[in-house]
Short mmCIF file of the C-alpha atoms (twelve columns), coordinates in Angstrom:
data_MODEL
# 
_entry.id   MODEL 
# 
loop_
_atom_site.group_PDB 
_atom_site.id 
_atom_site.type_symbol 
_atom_site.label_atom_id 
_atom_site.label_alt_id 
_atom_site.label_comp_id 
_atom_site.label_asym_id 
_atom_site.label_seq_id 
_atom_site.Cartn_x 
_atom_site.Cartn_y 
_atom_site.Cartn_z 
_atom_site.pdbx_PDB_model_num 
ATOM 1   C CA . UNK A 1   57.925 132.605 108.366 1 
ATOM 2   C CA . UNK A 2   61.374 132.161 109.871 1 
ATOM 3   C CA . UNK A 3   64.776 134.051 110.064 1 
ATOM 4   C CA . UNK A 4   68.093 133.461 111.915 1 
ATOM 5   C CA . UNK A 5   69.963 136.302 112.983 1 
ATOM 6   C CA . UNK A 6   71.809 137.727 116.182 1 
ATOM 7   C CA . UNK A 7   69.533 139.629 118.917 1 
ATOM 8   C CA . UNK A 8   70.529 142.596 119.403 1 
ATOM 9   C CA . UNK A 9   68.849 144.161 122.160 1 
ATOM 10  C CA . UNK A 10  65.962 143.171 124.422 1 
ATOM 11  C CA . UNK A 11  63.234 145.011 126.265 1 
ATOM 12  C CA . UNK A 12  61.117 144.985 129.521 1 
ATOM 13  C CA . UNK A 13  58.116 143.088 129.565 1 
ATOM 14  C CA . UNK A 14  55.107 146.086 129.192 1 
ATOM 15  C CA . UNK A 15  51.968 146.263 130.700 1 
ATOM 16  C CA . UNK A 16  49.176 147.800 127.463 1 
ATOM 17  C CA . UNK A 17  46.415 146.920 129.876 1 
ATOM 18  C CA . UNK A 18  45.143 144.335 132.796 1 
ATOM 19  C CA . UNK A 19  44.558 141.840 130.487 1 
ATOM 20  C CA . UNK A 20  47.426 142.517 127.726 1 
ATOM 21  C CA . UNK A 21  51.239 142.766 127.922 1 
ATOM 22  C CA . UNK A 22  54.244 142.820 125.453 1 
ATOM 23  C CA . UNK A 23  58.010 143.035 124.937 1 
ATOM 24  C CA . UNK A 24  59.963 143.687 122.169 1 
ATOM 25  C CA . UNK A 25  62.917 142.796 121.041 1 
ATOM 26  C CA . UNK A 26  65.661 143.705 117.874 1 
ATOM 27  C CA . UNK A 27  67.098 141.057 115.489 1 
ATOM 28  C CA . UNK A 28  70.336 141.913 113.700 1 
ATOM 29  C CA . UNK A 29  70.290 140.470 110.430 1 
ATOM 30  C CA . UNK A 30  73.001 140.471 107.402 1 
ATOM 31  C CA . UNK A 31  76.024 141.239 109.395 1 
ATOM 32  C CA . UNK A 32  78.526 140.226 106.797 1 
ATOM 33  C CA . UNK A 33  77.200 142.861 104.343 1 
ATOM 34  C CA . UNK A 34  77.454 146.241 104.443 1 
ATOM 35  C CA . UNK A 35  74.611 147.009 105.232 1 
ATOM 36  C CA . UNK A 36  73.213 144.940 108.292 1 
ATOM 37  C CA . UNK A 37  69.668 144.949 108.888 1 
ATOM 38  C CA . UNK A 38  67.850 145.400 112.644 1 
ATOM 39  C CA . UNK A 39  64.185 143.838 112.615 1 
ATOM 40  C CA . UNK A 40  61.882 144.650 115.221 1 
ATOM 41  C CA . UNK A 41  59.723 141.741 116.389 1 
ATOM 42  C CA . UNK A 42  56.917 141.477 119.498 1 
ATOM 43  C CA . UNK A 43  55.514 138.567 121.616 1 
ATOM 44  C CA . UNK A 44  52.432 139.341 123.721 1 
ATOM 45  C CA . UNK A 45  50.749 137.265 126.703 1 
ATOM 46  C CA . UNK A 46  52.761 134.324 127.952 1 
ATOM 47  C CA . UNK A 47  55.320 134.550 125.567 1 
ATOM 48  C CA . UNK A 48  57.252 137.381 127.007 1 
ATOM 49  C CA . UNK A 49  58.936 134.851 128.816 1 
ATOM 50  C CA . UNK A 50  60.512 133.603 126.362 1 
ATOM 51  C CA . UNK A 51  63.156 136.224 125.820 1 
ATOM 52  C CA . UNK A 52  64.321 135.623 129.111 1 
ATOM 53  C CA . UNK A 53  66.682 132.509 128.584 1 
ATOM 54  C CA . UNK A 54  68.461 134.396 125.441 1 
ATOM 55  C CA . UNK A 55  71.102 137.206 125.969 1 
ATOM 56  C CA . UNK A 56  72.427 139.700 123.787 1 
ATOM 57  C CA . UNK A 57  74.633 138.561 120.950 1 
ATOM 58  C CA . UNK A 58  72.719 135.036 120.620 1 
ATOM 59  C CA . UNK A 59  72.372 133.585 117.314 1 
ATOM 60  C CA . UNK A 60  68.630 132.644 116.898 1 
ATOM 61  C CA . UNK A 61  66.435 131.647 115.039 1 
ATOM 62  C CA . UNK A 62  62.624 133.218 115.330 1 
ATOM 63  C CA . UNK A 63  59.648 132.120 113.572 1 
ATOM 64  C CA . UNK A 64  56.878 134.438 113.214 1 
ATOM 65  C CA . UNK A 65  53.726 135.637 111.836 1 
ATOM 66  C CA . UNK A 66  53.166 138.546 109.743 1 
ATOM 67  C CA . UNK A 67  50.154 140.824 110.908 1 
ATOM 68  C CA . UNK A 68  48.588 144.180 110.059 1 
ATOM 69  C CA . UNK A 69  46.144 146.363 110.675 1 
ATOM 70  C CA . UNK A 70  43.813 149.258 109.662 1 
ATOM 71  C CA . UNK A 71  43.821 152.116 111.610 1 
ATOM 72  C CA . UNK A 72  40.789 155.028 111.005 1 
ATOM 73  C CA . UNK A 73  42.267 158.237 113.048 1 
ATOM 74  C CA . UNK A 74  41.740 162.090 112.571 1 
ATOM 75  C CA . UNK A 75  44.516 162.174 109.919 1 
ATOM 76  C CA . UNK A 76  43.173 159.432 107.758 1 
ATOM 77  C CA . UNK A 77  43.162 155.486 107.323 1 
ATOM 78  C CA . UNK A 78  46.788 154.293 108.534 1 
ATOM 79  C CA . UNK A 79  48.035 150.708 108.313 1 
ATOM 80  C CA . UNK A 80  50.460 149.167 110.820 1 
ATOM 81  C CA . UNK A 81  52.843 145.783 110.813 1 
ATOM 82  C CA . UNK A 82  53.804 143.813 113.371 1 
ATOM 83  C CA . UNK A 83  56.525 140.616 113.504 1 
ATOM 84  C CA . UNK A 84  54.683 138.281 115.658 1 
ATOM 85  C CA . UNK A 85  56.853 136.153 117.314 1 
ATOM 86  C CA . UNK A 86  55.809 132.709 118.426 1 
ATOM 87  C CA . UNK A 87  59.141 130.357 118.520 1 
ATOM 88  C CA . UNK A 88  62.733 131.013 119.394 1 
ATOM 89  C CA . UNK A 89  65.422 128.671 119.144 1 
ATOM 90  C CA . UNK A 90  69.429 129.211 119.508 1 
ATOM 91  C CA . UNK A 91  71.153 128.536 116.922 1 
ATOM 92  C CA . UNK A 92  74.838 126.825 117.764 1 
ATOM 93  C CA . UNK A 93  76.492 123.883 117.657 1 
ATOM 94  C CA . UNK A 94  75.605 121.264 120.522 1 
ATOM 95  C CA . UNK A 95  72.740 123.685 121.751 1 
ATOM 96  C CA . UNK A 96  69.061 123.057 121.507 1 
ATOM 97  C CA . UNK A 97  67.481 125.780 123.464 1 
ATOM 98  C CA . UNK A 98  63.865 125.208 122.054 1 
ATOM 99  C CA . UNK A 99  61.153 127.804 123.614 1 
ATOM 100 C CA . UNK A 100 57.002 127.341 123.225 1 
ATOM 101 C CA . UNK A 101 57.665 124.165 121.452 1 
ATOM 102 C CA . UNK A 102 59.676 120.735 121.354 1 
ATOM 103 C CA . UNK A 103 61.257 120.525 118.349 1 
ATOM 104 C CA . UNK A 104 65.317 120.582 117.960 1 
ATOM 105 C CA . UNK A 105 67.319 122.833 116.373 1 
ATOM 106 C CA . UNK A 106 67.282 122.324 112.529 1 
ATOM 107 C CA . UNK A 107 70.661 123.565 111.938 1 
ATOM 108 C CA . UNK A 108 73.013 126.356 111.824 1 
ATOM 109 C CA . UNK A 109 73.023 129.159 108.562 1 
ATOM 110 C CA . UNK A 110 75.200 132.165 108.473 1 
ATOM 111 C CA . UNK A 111 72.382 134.293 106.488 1 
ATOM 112 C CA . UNK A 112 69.397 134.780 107.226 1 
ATOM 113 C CA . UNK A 113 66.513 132.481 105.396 1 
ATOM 114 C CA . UNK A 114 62.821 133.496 105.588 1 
ATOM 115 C CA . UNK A 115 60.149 131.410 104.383 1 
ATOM 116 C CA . UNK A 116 56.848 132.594 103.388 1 
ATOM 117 C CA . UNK A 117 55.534 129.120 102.205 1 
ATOM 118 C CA . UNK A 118 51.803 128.568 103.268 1 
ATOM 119 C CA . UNK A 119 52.414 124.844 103.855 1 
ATOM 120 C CA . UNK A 120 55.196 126.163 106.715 1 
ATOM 121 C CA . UNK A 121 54.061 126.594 109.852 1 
ATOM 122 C CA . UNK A 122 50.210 125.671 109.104 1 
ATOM 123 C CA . UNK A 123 49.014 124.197 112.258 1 
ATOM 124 C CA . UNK A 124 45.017 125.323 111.743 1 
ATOM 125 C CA . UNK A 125 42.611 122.587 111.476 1 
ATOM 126 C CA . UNK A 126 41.042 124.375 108.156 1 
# 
């Protein structure tokens, strides 16, 4: 899946564990509505870099995976999402700021467009 949007805020790199890190970081969707929209996403390991060439106010363009999980605690069975994040790309004209991959930009939308096609982004070998 994929959206474009402006990022609004980014956070430290954080240590979970010796073998696990994260960092956050807030998309700001539908601007020219009413009633914008602020997605959280996540990329873990390696990929925290990749926040670090982007600034605040950047149009980009993130392309992500959807996961979720069970969770079994005193209070009952509670599910959590998380926005995976595994490419960023600017978004502007003349710039091709490609991260974790070598593909160019693909061109510039005002709204965000996400795309929840299987055939997108399938890369596995099954």
């Amino acid at each position: 899946m994929e959206v474009t949007g402006q990022l609004k805020l980014k956070y430290d790199t954080q240590k979970v564990s010796d073998k696990f890190q994260k960092r956050d970081f807030v998309l700001a969707t539908d601007l020219s509505t009413p009633y914008p929209q602020y997605v959280s996403f996540q990329v873990t390991q390696d990929k925290c870099s990749m926040l670090d060439s982007f600034n605040q106010g950047d149009e980009i363009k993130v392309q992500f995976n959807l996961r979720g999980r069970e969770w079994n605690g005193p209070q009952g069975i509670k599910y959590f999402n998380t926005l995976e994040a595994w490419r960023i790309e600017k978004v502007g004209a003349g710039q091709s700021n490609v991260q974790q991959t070598n593909s160019g930009v693909q061109g510039n939308t005002s709204s965000p467009v996400f795309n929840s096609s299987i055939s997108d982004n399938d890369d596995l070998p099954f």
